[in-house]
ZARONU-233881 format. One record per residue (C-alpha): residue in one letter; x, y, z. Coordinates in steps of 0.2 Angstrom, whole numbers, plus 5000, padded with zeros to 4 digits. Each point is the difference from the previous one (the first is absolute). Layout:
AXYZ;...
//
This chain:
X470645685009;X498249965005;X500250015017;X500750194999;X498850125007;X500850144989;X500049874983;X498250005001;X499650195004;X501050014984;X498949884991;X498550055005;X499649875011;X500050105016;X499150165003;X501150175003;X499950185002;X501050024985;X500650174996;X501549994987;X500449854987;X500949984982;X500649864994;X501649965010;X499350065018;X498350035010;X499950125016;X498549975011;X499650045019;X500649925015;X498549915009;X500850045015;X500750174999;X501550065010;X499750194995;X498650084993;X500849964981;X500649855002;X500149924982;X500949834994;X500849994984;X500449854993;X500749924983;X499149884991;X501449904996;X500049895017;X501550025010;X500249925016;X501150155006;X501050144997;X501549845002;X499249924985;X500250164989;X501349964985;X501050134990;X498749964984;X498650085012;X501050165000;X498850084988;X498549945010;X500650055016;X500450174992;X498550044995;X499249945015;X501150125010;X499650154989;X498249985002;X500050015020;X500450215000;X498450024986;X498949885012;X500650105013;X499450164993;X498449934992;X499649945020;X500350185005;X501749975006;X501050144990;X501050065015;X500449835006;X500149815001;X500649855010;X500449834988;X500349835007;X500549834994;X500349875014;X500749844996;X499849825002;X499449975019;X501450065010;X499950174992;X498150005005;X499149954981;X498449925004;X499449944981;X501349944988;X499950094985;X501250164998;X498950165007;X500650195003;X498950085015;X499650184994;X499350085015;X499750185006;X499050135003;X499150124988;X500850144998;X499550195009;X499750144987;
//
């Protein structure tokens, strides 16, 4: 997986804005935002797309989904949030590694 953009964020090999990681997934900005929170949140285990995901990642996946509401809110978005996973290149995914889109706007009070 040298070649993966989103491998060597992971690693450490790439700069990021990163703003959320634990040991199974890291979240960091999109360099070229869509929305004014536009972050990318990615598994470390490398996944070429959501295609690629098997019933033993359920627990990862999981976990992964649970996180986007608490990014959400800890970008400012309590009252609402757009996620989005494209995949493989008809469906629009530009880098092949599994990546949710969590984009929005911060939120009125």
């Amino acid at each position: 997986m040298d070649a993966c953009v989103f491998c060597r964020i992971v690693a450490g090999e790439l700069p990021a804005s990163v703003v959320y990681e634990d040991e199974a997934i890291m979240a960091f900005k999109d360099q070229h935002p869509e929305a004014p929170v536009h972050l990318l949140v990615v598994p470390k285990k490398h996944f070429a797309s959501l295609a690629h995901v098997e019933a033993e990642d359920a627990a990862l996946m999981g976990h992964l989904m649970l996180k986007l509401p608490e990014l959400a809110v800890l970008q400012g978005m309590a009252q609402g949030f757009k996620t989005r996973i494209n995949t493989g290149r008809a469906g629009g995914q530009e880098v092949a590694h599994l990546h949710v889109h969590l984009t929005g706007r911060p939120s009125l009070k």
